[in-house]
C-alpha positions as CSV (number, residue, x, y, z in Angstrom):
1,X,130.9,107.2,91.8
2,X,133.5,105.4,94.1
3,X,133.8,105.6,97.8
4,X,136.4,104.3,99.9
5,X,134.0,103.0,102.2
6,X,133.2,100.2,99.5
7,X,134.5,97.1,98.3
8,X,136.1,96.9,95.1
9,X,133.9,96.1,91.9
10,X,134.1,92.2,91.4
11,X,134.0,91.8,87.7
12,X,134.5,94.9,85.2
13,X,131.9,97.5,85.8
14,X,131.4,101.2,88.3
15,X,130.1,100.9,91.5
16,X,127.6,103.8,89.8
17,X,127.4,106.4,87.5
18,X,125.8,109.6,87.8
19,X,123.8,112.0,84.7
20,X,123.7,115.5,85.1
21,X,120.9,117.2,83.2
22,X,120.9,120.6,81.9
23,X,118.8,122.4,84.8
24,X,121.4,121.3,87.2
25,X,119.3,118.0,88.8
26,X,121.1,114.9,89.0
27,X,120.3,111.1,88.4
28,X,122.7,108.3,89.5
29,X,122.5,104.6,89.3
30,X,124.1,102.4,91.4
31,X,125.5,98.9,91.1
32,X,123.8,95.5,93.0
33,X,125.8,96.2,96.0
34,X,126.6,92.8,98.2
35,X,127.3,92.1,101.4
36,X,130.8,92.8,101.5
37,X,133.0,94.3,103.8
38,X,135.4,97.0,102.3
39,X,138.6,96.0,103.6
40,X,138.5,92.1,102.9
41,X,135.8,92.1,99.9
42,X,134.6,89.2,101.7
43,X,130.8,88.1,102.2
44,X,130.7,89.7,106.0
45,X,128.9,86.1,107.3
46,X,126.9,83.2,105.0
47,X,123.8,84.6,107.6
48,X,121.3,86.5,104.9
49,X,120.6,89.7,107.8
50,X,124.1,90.2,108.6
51,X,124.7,90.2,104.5
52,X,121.7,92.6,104.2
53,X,122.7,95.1,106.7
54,X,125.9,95.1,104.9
55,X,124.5,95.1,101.8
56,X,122.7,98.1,102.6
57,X,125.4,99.9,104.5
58,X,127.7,99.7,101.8
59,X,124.5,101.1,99.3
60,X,123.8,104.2,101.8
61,X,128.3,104.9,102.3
62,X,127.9,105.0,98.4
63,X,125.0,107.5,98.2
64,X,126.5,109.5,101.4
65,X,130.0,109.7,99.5
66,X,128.7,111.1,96.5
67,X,126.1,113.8,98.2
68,X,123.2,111.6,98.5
69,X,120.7,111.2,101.1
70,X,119.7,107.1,100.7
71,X,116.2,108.1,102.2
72,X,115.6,111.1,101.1
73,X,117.2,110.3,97.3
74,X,116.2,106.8,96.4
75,X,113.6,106.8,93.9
76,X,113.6,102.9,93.0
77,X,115.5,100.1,94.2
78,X,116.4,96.8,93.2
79,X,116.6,93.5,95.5
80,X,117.7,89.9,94.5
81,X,117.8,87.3,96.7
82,X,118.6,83.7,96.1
83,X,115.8,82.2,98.7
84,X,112.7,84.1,98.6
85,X,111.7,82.6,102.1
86,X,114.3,85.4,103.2
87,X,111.9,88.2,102.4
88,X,110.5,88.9,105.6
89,X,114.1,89.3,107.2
90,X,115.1,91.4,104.5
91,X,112.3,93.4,105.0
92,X,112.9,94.3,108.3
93,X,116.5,95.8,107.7
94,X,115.2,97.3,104.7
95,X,113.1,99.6,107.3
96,X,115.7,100.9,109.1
97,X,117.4,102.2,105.7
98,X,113.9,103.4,103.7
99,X,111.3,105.2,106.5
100,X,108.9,106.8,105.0
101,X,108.1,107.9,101.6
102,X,109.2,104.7,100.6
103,X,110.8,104.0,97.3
104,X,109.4,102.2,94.2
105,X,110.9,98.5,94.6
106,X,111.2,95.4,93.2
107,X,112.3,91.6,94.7
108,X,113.2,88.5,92.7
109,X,114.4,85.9,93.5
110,X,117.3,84.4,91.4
111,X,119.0,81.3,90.8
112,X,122.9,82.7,92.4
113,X,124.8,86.1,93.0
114,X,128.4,86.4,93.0
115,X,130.5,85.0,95.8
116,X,127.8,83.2,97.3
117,X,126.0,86.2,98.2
118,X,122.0,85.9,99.3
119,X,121.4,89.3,98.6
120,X,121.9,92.0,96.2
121,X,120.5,95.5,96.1
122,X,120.8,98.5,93.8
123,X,119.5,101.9,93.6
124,X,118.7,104.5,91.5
125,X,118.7,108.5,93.0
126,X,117.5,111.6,91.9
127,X,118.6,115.3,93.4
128,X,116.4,117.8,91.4
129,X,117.4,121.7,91.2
């Protein structure tokens, strides 16, 4: 599943990977995405919002580049911050990505992500047929 709108992998893995099953519907997984931008594959600030919004950006160019619709697809996501104090903020640009119908979701909170990151997220989609 790559997408030029998205920062290279950092370590050895796909930014997703997508399962076709035999009556046509479709299941993809994607990788924690950070808040990189995709020209640099630098952390866009050390400020955990801007990181999200990125964060999320990148997730929904990934979904859109592959024939997704982020709110309409997502069927569980995946957060990790580092500081679970950031939550709330997190919360709130979650909201402008997920409107209704929301997701299934789970937070933790975890020791580090790589390259200093303060958030992660990852999804898993589903297009039935």
């Amino acid at each position: 599943m790559p997408s030029e709108r998205l920062p290279a992998a950092v370590g050895p893995y796909s930014l997703g990977k997508q399962v076709q099953f035999a009556n046509g519907s479709l299941l993809a997984f994607s990788s924690g995405q950070l808040g990189l931008e995709p020209q640099s594959g630098n952390l866009i600030s050390q400020d955990v919002e801007a990181q999200a919004e990125q964060a999320f950006t990148n997730l929904k160019n990934l979904a859109t580049d592959n024939g997704y619709d982020l709110q309409k697809h997502a069927v569980k996501n995946v957060l990790y911050l580092v500081d679970m104090a950031d939550f709330a903020k997190v919360n709130e640009i979650y909201k402008r990505y997920f409107k209704s119908d929301y997701p299934a979701r789970t937070c933790v909170a975890v020791k580090e992500l790589p390259k200093g990151a303060k958030v992660e997220i990852e999804t898993v989609l589903f297009k039935g047929n």
